[in-house]
PDB file of N, CA, C and O in Angstrom:
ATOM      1  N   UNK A   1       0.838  -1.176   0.000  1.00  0.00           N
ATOM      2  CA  UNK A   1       0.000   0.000   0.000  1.00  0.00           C
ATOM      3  C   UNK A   1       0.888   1.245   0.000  1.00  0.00           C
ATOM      4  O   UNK A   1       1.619   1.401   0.978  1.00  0.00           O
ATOM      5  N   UNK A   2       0.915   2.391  -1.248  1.00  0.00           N
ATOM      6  CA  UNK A   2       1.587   3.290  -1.185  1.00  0.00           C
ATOM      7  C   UNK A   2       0.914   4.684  -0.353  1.00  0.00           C
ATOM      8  O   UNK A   2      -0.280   4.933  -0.515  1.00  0.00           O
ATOM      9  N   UNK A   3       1.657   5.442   0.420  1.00  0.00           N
ATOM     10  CA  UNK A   3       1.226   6.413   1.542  1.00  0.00           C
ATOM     11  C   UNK A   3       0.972   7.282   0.752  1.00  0.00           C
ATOM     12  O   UNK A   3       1.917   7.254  -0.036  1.00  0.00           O
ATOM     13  N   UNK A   4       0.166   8.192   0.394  1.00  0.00           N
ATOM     14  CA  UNK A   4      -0.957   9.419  -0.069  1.00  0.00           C
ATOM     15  C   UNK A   4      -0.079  10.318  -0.139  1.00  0.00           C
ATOM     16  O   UNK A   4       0.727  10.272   0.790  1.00  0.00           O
ATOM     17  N   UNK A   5       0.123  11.338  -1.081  1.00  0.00           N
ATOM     18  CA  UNK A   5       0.882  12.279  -0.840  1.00  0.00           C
ATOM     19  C   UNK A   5       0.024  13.641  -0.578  1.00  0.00           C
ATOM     20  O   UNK A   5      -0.979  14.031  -1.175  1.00  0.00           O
ATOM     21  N   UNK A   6       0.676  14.195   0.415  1.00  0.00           N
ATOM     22  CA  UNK A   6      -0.399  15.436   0.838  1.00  0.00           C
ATOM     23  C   UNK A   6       0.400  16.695   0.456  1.00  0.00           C
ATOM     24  O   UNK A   6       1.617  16.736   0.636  1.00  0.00           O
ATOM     25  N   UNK A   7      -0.277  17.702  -0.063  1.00  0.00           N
ATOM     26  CA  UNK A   7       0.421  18.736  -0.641  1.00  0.00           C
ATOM     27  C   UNK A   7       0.020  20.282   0.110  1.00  0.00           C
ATOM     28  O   UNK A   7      -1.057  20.858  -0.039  1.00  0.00           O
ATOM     29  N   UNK A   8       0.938  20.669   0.769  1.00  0.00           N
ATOM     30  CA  UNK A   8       0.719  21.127   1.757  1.00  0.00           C
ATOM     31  C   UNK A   8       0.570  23.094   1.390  1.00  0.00           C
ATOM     32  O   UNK A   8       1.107  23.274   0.298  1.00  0.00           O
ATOM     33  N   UNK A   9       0.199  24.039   1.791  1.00  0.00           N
ATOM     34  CA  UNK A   9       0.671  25.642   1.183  1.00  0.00           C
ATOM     35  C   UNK A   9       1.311  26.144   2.093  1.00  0.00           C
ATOM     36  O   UNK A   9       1.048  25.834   3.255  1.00  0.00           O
ATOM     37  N   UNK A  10       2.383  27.111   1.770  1.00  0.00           N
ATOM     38  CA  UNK A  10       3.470  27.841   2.277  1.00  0.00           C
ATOM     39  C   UNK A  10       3.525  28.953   1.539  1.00  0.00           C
ATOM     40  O   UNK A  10       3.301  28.835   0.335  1.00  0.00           O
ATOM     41  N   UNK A  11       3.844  30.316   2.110  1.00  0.00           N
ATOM     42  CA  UNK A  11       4.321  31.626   1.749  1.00  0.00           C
ATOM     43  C   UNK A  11       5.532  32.193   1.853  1.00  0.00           C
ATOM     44  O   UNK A  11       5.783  32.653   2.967  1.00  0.00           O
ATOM     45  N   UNK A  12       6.505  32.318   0.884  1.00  0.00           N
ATOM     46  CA  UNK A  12       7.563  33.142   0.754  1.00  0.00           C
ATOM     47  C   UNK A  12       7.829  34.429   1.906  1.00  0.00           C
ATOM     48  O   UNK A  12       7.250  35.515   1.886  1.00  0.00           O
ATOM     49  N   UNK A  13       9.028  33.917   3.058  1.00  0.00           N
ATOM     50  CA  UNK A  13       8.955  35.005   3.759  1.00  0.00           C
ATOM     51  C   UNK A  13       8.896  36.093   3.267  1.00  0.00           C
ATOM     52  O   UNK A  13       8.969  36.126   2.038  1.00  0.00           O
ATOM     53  N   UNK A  14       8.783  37.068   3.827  1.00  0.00           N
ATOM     54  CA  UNK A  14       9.119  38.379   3.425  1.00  0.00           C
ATOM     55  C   UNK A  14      10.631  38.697   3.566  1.00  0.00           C
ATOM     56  O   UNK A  14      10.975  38.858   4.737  1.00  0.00           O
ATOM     57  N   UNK A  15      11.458  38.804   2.783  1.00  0.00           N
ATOM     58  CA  UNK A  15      13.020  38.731   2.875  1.00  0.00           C
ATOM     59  C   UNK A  15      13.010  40.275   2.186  1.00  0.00           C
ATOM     60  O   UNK A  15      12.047  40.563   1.475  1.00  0.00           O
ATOM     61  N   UNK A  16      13.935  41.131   2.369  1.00  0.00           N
ATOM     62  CA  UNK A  16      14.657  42.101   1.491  1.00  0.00           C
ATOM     63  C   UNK A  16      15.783  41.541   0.886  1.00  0.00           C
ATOM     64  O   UNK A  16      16.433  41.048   1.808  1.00  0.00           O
ATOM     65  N   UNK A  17      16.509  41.306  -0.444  1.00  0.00           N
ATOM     66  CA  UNK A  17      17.883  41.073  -0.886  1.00  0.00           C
ATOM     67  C   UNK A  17      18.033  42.861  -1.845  1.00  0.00           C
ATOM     68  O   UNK A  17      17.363  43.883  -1.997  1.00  0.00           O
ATOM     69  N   UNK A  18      19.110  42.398  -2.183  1.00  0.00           N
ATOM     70  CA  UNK A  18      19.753  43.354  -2.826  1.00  0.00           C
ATOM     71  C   UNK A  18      19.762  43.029  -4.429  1.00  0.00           C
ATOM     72  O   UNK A  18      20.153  41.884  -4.659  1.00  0.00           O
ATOM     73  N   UNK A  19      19.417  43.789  -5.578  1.00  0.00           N
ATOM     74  CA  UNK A  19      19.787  43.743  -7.023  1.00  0.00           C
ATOM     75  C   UNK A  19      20.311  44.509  -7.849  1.00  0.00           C
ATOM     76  O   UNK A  19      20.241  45.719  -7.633  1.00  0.00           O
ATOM     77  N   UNK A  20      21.105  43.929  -9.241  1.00  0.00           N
ATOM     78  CA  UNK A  20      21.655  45.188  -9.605  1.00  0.00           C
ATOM     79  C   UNK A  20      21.553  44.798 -11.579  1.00  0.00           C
ATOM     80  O   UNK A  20      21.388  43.622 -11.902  1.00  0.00           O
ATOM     81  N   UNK A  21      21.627  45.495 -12.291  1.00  0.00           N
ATOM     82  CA  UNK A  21      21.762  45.181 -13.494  1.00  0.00           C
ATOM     83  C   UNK A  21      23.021  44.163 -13.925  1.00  0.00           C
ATOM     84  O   UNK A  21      23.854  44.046 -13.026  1.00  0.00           O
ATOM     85  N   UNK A  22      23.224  43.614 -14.813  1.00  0.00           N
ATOM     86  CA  UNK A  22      24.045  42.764 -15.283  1.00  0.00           C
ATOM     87  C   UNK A  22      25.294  43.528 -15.882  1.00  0.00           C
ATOM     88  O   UNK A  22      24.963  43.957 -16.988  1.00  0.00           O
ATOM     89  N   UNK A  23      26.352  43.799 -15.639  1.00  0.00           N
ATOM     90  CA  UNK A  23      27.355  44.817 -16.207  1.00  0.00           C
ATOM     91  C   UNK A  23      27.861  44.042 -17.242  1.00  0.00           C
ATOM     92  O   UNK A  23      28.465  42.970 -17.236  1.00  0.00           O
ATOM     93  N   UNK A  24      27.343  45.118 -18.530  1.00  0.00           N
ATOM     94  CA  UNK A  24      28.194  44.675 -19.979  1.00  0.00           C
ATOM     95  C   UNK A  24      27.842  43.538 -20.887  1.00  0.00           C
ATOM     96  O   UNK A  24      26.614  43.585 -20.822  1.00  0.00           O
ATOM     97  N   UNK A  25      28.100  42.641 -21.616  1.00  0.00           N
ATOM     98  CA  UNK A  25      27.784  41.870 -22.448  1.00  0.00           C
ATOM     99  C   UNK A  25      26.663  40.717 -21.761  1.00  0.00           C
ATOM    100  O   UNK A  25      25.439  40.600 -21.715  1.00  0.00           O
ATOM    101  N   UNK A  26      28.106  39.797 -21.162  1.00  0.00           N
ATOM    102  CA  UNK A  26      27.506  38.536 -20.298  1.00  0.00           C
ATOM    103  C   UNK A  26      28.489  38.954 -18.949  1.00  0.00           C
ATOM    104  O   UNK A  26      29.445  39.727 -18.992  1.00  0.00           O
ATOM    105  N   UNK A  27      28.061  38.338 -17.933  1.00  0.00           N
ATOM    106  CA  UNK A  27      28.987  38.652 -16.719  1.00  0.00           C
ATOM    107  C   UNK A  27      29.453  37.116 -15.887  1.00  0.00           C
ATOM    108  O   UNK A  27      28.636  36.205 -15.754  1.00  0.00           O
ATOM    109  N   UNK A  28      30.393  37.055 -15.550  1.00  0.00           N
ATOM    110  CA  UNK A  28      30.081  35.541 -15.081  1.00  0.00           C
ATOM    111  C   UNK A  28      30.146  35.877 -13.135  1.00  0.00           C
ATOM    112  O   UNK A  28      30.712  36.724 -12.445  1.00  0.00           O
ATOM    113  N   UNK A  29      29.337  34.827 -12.878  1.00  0.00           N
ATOM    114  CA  UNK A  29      28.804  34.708 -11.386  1.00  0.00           C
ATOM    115  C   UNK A  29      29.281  33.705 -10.800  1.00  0.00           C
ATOM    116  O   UNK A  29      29.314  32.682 -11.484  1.00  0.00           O
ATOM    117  N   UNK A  30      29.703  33.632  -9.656  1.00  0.00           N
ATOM    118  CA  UNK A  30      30.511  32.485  -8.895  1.00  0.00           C
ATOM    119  C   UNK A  30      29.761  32.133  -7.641  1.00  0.00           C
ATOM    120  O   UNK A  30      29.831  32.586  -6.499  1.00  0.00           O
ATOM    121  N   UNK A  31      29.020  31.193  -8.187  1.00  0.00           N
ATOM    122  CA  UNK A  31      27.773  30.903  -6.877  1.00  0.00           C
ATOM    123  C   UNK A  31      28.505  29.848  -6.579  1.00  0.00           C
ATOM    124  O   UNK A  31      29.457  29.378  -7.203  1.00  0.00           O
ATOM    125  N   UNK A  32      27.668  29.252  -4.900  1.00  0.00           N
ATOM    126  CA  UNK A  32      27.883  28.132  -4.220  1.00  0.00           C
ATOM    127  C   UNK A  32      27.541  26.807  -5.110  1.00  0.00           C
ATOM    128  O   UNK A  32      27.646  25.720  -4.543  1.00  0.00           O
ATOM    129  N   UNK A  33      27.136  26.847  -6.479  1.00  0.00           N
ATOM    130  CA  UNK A  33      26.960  25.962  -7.633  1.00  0.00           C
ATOM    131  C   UNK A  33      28.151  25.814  -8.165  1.00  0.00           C
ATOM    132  O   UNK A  33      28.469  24.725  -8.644  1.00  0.00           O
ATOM    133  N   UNK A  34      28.976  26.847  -8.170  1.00  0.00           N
ATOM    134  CA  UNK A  34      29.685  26.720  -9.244  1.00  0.00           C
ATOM    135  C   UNK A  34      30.024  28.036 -10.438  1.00  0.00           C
ATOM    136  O   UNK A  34      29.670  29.080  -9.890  1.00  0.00           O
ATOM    137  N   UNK A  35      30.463  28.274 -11.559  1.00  0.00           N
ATOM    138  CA  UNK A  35      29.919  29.463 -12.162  1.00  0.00           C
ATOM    139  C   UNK A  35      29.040  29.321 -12.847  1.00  0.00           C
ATOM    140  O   UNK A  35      28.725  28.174 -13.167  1.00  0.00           O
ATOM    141  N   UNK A  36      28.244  30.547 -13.376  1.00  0.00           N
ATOM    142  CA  UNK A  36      27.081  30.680 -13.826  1.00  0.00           C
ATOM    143  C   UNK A  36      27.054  31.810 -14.770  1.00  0.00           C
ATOM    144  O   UNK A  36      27.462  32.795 -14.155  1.00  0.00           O
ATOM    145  N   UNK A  37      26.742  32.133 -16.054  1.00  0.00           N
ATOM    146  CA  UNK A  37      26.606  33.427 -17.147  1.00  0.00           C
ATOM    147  C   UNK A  37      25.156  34.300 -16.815  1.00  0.00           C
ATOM    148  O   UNK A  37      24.021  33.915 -17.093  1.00  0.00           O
ATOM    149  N   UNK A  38      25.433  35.244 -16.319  1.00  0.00           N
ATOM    150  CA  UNK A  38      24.256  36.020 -16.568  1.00  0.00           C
ATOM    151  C   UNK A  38      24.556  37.273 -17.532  1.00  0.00           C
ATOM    152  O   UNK A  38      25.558  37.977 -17.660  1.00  0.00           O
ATOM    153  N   UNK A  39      23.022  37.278 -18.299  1.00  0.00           N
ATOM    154  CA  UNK A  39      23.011  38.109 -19.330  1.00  0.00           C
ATOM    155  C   UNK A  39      22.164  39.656 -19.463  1.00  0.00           C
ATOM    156  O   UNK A  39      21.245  39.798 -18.657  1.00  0.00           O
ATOM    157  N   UNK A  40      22.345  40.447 -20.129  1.00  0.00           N
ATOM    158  CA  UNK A  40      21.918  41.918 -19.060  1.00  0.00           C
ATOM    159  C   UNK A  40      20.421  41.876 -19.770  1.00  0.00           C
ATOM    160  O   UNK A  40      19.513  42.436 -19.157  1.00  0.00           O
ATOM    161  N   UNK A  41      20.146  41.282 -20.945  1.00  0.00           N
ATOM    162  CA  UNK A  41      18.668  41.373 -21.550  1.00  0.00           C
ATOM    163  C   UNK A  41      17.777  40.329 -20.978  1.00  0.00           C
ATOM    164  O   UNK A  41      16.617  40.351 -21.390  1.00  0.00           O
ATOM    165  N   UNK A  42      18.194  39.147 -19.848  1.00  0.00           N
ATOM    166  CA  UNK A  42      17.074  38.541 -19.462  1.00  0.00           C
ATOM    167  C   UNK A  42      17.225  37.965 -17.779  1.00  0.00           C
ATOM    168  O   UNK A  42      16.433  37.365 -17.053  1.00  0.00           O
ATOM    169  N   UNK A  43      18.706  38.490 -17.560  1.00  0.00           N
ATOM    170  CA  UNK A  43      19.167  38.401 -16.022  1.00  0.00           C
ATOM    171  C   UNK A  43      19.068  39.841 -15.266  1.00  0.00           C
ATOM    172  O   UNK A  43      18.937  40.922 -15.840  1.00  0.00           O
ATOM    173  N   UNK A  44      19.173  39.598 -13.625  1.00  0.00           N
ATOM    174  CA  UNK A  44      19.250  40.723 -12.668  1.00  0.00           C
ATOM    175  C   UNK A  44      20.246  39.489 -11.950  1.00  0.00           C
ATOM    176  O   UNK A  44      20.115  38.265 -11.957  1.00  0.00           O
ATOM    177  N   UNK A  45      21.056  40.178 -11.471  1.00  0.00           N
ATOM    178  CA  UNK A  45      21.638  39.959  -9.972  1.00  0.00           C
ATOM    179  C   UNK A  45      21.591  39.900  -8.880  1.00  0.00           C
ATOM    180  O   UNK A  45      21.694  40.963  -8.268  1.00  0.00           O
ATOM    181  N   UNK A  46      21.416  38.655  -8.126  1.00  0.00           N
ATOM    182  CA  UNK A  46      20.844  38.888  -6.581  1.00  0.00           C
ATOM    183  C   UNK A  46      21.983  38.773  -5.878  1.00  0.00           C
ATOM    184  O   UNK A  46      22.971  38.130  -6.235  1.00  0.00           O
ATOM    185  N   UNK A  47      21.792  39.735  -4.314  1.00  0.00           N
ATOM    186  CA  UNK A  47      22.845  38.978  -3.504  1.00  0.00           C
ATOM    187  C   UNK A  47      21.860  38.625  -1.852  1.00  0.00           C
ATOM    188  O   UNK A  47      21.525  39.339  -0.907  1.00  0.00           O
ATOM    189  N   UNK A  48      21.746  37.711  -2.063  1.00  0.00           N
ATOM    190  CA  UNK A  48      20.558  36.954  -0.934  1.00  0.00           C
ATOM    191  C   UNK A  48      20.863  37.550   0.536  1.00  0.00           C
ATOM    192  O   UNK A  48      21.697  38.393   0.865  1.00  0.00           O
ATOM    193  N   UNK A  49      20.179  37.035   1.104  1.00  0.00           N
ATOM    194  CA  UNK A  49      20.349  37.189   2.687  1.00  0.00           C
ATOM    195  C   UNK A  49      21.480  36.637   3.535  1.00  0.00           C
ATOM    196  O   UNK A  49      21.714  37.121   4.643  1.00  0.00           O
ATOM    197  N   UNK A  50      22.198  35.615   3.025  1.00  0.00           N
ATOM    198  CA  UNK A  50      24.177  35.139   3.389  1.00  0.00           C
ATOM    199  C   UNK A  50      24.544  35.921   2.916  1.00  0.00           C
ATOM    200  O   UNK A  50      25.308  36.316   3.797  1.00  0.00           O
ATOM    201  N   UNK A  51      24.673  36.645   2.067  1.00  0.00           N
ATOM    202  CA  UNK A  51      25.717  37.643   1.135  1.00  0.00           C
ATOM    203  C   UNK A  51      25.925  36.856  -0.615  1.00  0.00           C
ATOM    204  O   UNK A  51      26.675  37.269  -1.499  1.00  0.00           O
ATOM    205  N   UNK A  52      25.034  35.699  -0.673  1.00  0.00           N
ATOM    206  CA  UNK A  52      25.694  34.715  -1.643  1.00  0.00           C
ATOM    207  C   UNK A  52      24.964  35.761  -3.060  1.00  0.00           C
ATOM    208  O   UNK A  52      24.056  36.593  -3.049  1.00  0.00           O
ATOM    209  N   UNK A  53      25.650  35.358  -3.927  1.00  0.00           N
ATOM    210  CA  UNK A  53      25.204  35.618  -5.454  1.00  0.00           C
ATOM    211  C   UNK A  53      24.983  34.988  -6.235  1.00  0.00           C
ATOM    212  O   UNK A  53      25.597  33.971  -6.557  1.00  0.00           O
ATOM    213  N   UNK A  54      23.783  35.579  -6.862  1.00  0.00           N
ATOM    214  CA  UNK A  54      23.528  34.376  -8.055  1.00  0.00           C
ATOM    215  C   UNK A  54      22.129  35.003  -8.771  1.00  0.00           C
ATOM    216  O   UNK A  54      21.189  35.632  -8.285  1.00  0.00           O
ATOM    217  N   UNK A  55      22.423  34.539 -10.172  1.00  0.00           N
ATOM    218  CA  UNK A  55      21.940  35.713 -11.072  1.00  0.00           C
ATOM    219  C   UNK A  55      20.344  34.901 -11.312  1.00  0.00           C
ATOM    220  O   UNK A  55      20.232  33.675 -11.300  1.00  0.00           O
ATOM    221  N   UNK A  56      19.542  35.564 -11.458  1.00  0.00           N
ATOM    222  CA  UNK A  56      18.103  35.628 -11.644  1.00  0.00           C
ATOM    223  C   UNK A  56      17.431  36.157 -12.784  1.00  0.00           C
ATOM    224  O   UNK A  56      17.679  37.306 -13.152  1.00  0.00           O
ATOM    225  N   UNK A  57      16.186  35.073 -13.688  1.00  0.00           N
ATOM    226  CA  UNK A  57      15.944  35.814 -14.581  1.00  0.00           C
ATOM    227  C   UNK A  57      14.704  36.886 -14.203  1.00  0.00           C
ATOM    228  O   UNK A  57      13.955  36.972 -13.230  1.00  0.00           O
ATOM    229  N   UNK A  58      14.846  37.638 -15.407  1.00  0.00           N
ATOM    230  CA  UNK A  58      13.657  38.974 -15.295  1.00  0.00           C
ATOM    231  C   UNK A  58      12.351  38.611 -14.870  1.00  0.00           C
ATOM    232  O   UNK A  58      11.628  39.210 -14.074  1.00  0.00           O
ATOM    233  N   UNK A  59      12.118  37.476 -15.545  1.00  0.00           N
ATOM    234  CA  UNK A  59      10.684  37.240 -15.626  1.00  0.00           C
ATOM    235  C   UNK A  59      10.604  36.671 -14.294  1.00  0.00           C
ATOM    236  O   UNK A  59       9.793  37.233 -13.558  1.00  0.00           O
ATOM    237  N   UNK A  60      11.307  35.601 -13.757  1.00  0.00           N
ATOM    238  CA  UNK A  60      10.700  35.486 -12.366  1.00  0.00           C
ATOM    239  C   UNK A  60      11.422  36.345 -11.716  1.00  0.00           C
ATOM    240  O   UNK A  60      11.344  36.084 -10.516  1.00  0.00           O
ATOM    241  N   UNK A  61      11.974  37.089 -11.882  1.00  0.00           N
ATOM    242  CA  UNK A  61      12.220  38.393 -10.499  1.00  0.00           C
ATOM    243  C   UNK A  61      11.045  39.002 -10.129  1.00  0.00           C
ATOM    244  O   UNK A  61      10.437  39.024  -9.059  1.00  0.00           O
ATOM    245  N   UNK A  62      10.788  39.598 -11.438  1.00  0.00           N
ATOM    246  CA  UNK A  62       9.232  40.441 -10.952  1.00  0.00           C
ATOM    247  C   UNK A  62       8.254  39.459 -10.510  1.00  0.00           C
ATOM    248  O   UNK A  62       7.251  39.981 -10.025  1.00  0.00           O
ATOM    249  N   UNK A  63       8.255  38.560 -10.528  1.00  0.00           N
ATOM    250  CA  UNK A  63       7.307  37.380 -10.193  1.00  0.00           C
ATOM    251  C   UNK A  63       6.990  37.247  -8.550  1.00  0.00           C
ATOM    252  O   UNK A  63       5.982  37.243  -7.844  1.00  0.00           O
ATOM    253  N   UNK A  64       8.291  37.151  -8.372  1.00  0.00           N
ATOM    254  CA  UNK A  64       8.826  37.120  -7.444  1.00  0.00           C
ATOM    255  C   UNK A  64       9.433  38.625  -6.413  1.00  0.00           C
ATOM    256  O   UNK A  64       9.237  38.539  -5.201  1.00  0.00           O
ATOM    257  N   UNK A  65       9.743  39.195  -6.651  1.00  0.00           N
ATOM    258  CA  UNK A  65      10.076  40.297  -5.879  1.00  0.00           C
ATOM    259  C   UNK A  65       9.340  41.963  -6.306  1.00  0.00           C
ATOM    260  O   UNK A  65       8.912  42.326  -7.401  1.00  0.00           O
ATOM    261  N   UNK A  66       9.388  42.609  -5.219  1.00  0.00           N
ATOM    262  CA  UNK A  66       8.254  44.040  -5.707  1.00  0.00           C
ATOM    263  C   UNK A  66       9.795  44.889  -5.061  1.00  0.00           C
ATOM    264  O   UNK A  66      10.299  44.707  -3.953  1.00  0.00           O
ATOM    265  N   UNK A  67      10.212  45.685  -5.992  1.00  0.00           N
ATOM    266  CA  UNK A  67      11.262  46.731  -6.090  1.00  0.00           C
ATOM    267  C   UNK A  67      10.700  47.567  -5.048  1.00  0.00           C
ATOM    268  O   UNK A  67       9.483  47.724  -4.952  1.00  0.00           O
ATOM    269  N   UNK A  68      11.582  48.143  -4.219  1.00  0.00           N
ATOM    270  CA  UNK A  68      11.438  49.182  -2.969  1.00  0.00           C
ATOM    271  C   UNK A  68      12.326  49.634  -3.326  1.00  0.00           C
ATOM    272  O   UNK A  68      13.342  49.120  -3.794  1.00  0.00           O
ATOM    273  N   UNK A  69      11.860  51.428  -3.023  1.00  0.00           N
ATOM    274  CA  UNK A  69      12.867  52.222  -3.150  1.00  0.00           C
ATOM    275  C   UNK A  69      11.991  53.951  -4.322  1.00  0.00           C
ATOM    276  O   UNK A  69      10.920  54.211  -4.872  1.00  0.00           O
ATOM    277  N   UNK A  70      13.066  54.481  -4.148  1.00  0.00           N
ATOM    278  CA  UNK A  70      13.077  55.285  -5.135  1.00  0.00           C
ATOM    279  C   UNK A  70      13.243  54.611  -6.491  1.00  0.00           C
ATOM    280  O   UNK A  70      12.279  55.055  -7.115  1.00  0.00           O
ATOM    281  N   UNK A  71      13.906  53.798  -7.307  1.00  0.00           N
ATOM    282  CA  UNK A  71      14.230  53.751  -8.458  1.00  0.00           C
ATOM    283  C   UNK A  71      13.017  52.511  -9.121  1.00  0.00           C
ATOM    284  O   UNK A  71      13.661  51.563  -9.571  1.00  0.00           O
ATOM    285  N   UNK A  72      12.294  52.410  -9.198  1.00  0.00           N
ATOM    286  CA  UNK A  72      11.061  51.266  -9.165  1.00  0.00           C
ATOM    287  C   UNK A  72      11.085  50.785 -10.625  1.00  0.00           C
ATOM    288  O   UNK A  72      10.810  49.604 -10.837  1.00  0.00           O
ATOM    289  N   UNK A  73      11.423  51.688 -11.763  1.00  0.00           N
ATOM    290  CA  UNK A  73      11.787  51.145 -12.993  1.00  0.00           C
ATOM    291  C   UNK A  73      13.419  50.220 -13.453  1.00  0.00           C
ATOM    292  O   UNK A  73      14.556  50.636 -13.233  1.00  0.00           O
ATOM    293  N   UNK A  74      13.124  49.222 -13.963  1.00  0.00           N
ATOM    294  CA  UNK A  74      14.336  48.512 -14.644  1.00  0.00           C
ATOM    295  C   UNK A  74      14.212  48.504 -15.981  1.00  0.00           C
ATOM    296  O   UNK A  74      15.082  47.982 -16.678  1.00  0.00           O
TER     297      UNK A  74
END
């Protein structure tokens, strides 16, 4: 008899990180993965709540995060 899988809901703390545009062509990123290419037409740059980095695309940024601040356009 296989055990039921129950699927449970959870909400994204509320975290602040830090972002920044992609400098120049492609940029390369040195995450706890390994390296990684981010590109300035479909990446942003995060640097999380450890200090770690690692590049993020556009579409789920805004998905995902609401810009604070003065500068609210990217």
């Amino acid at each position: 008899m296989s055990e039921k899988v129950v699927w449970r809901k959870a909400r994204k703390k509320p975290v602040i990180v830090e972002f920044r545009k992609v400098k120049g062509e492609v940029e390369k990123i040195w995450t706890r993965e390994g390296m990684i290419y981010a590109f300035p037409e479909t990446d942003f740059i995060i640097r999380g709540v450890e200090g770690e980095i690692y590049p993020i695309k556009k579409e789920i940024f805004y998905k995902t995060y609401e810009i604070i601040g003065e500068d609210k356009q990217e």
